[in-house]
MARNUNU-71804 format. One record per residue (C-alpha): x, y, z; residue number from 0. Coordinates in steps of 0.25 Angstrom, whole numbers. Each point is the difference from the previous one (the first is absolute). Layout:
N
PT  east north    up resi
PT     X     Y     Z  NUM
...
% end
This chain:
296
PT  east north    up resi
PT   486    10   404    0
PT     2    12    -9    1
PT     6    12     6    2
PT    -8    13    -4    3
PT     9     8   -10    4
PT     3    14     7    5
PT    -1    11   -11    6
PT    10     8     0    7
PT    -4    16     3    8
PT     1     8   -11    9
PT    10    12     1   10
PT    -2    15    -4   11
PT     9     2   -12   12
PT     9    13    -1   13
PT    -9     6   -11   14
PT   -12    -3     9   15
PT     6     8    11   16
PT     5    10    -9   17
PT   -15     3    -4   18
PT    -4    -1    14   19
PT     9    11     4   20
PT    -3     9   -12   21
PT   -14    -2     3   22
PT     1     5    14   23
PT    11    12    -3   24
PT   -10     5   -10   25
PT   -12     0    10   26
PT     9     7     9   27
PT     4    11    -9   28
PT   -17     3    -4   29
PT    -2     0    14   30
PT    11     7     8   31
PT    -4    13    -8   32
PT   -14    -2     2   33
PT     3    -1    16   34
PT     9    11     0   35
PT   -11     8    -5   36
PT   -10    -3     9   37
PT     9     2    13   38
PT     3    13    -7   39
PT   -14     3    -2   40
PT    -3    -3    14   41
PT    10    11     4   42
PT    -5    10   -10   43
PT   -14    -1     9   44
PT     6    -1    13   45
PT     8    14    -5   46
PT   -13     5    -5   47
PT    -8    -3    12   48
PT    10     9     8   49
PT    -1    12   -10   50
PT   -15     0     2   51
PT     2     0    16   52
PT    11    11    -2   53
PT   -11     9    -6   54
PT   -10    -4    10   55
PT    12     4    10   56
PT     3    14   -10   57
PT   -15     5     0   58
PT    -3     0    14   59
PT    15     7     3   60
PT    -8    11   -12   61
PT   -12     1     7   62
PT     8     3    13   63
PT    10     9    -5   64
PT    -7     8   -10   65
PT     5    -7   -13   66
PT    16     2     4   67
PT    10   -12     0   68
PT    11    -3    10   69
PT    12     0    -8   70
PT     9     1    12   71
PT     1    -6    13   72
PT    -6     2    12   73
PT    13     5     6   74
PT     3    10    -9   75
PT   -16     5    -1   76
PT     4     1    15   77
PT    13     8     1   78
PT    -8    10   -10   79
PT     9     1   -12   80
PT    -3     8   -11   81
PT    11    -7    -9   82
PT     1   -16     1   83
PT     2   -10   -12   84
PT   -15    -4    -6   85
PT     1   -16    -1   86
PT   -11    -9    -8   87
PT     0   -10    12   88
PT    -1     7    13   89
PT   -13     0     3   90
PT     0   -15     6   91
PT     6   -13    -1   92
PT    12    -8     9   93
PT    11     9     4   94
PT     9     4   -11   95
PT    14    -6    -1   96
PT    13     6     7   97
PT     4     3   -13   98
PT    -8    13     2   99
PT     5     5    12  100
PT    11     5    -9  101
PT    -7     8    -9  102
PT    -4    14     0  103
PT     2     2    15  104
PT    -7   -15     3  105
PT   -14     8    -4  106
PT    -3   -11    -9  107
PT     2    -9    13  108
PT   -14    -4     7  109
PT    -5   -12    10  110
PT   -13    -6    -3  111
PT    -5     8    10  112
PT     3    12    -4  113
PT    -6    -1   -16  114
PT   -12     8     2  115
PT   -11   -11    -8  116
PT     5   -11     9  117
PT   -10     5    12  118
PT   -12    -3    -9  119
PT     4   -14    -3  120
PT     4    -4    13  121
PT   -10    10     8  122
PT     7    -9    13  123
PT    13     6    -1  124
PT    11    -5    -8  125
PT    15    -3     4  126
PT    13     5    -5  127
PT     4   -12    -5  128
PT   -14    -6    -5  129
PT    -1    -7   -13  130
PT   -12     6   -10  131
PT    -1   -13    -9  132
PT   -13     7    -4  133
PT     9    11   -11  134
PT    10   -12    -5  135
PT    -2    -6   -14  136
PT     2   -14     1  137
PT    10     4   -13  138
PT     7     9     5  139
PT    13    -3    -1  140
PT     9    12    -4  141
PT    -2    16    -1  142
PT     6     4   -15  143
PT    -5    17     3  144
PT     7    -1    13  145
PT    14    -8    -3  146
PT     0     7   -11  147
PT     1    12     7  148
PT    12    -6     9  149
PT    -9    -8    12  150
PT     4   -14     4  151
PT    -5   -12   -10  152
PT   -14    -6     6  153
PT   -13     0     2  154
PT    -8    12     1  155
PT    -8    -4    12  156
PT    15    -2     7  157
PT     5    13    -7  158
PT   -11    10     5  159
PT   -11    -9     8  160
PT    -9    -1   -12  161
PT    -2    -8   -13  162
PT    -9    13    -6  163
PT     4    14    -4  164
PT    -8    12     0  165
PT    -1     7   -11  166
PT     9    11     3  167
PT     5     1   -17  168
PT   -15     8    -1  169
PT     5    11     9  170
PT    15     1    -7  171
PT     6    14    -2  172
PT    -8     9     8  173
PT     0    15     0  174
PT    -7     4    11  175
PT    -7    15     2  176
PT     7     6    11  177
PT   -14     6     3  178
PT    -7   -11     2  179
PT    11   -11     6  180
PT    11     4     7  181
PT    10   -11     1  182
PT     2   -15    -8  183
PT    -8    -9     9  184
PT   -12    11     2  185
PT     1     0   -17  186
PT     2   -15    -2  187
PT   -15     0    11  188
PT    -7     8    -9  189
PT     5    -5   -13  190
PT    -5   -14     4  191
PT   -12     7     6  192
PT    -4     6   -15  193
PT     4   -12    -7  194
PT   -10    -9     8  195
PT   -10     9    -4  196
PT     3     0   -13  197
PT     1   -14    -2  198
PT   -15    -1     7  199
PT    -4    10   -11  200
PT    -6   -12    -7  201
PT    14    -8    -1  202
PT     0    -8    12  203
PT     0   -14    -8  204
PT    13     4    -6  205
PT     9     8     8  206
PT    11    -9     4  207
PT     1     4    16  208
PT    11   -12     4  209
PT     8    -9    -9  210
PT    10   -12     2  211
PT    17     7    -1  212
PT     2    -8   -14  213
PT   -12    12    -6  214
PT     6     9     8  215
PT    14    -2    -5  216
PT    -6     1   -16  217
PT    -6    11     3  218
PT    12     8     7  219
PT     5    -1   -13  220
PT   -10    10    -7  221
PT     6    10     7  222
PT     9    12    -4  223
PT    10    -6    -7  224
PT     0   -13     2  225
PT    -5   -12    -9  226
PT   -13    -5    -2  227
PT    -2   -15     3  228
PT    -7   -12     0  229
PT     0    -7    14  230
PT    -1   -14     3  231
PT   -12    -3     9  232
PT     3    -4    16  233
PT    -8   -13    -5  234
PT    10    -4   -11  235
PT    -6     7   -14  236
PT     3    11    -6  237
PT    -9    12     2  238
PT   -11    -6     9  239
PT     0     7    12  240
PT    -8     0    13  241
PT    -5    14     6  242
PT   -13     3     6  243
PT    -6    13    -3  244
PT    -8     9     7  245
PT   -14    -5    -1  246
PT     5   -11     9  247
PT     3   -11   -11  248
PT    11    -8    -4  249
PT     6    -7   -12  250
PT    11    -7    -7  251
PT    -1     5   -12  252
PT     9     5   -14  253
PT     7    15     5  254
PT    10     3   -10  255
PT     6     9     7  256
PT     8     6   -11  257
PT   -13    12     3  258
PT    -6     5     8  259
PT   -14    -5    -2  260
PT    -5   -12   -10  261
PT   -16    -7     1  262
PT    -5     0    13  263
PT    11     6     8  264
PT     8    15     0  265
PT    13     0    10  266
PT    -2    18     0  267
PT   -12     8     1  268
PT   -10    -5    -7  269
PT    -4    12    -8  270
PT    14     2    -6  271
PT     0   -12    -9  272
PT   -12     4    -5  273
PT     5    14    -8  274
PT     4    -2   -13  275
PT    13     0    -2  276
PT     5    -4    13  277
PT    14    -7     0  278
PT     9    -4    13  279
PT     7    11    -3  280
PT    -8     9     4  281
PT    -2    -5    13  282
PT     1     9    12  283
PT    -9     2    11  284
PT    -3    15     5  285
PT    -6     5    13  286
PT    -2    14    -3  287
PT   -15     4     3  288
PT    -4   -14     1  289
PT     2    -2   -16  290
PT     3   -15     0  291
PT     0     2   -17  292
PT    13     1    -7  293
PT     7    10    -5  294
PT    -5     6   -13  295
% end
């Protein structure tokens, strides 16, 4: 009887496994970029999609104030001061961190119930302590305007309750007309009032109206004095920027924000960077009569 030979099995050699692995490292590295960009893409639509429901929220607060924005909080609105810190961020959102209630008196302090824009999203109430995921940007991770400017290192939407930033740069270095506004927050009202106008003046697709902290933070740097620079976007590259503007559309798109204004989008009243000869420089909004122009 003849006993079947058993072959023997055949071994990977070291230079087999060697290409093996090379093969699969290299797969990963075209991949892992690849994947990275579409979960970041993801994000970029999830943020836009909560731009465009901040508008739809923005326009119907116009409609029922006459044009005006809350730049303040409820509380102050009711304990009727004529002189209170103007913020970027409270018009609505989570409530603001503690961190606030050591600023300025705690003015820039507010609840969720107490940011004015919050009773049109949730027309059922909304608690102190309630969570408004619908203003945080999946990529929010840190505020560079606010830490800059001494605030605790995190997240926007922890900081001050929100992920987006009115664009309170547009109404920068007021000189109000004691005739026709009597105090700062009557003059900021009507500053804001005339600036919407202007911007419906045929420039609604471009006036940037909210913005994510990283524009913010390039933009604070075209101001008096300060240096001009180019920001890194909240979605990881530089100079693209999410905002929604005041025809109720959103983007993510290229803002360098070492200016005012560039294709498609202006940060300031509309019709300034549209006179030759315009320069950051010249930058300062006056209130006198209503002249939203700048100065000669």
């Amino acid at each position: 009887m003849h006993l079947a030979r058993r072959r023997k099995a055949r071994a990977f050699t070291l230079i087999e496994l060697l290409v093996v692995v090379a093969i699969i490292a290299l797969l990963i590295a075209i991949l892992l970029p690849s994947l990275a960009r579409a979960r970041e893409q993801a994000r970029i639509s999830k943020c836009l999609a909560n731009l465009r429901g901040l508008m739809v929220t923005t326009n119907i607060y116009f409609n029922e104030n006459r044009d005006t924005f809350p730049f303040i909080s409820r509380v102050i609105m009711q304990q009727g001061k004529l002189t209170a810190p103007i913020s970027p961020w409270a018009y609505g959102g989570k409530k603001t961190d503690d961190y606030w209630k050591t600023v300025s008196g705690g003015d820039f302090y507010a609840t969720a119930d107490q940011k004015p824009m919050n009773d049109i999203m949730f027309p059922g109430g909304i608690g102190p302590d309630d969570a408004v995921e619908t203003l945080r940007c999946p990529s929010d991770r840190l505020s560079p305007a606010l830490t800059e400017a001494g605030a605790p290192s995190m997240s926007d939407y922890d900081l001050v309750g929100t992920s987006y930033l009115y664009n309170l740069l547009a109404l920068l270095d007021i000189t109000p007309d004691p005739t026709t506004c009597q105090d700062q927050i009557g003059c900021f009202s009507q500053a804001a009032n005339t600036l919407v106008k202007e911007g419906r003046g045929g420039f609604t697709g471009r006036f940037v109206l909210f913005m994510e902290d990283e524009m913010y933070y390039g933009l604070v740097g075209l101001e008096p004095g300060k240096t001009a620079r180019q920001a890194m976007g909240e979605h990881g590259v530089k100079s693209m920027h999410s905002a929604a503007f005041l025809d109720g559309h959103a983007m993510n798109t290229l803002m360098d924000t070492r200016s005012w204004g560039g294709t498609g989008w202006v940060a300031i009243n509309p019709s300034w960077v549209t006179q030759p000869g315009f320069t950051p420089e010249s930058y300062k909004y006056t209130l006198p009569n209503k002249n939203i122009n700048p100065p000669p």
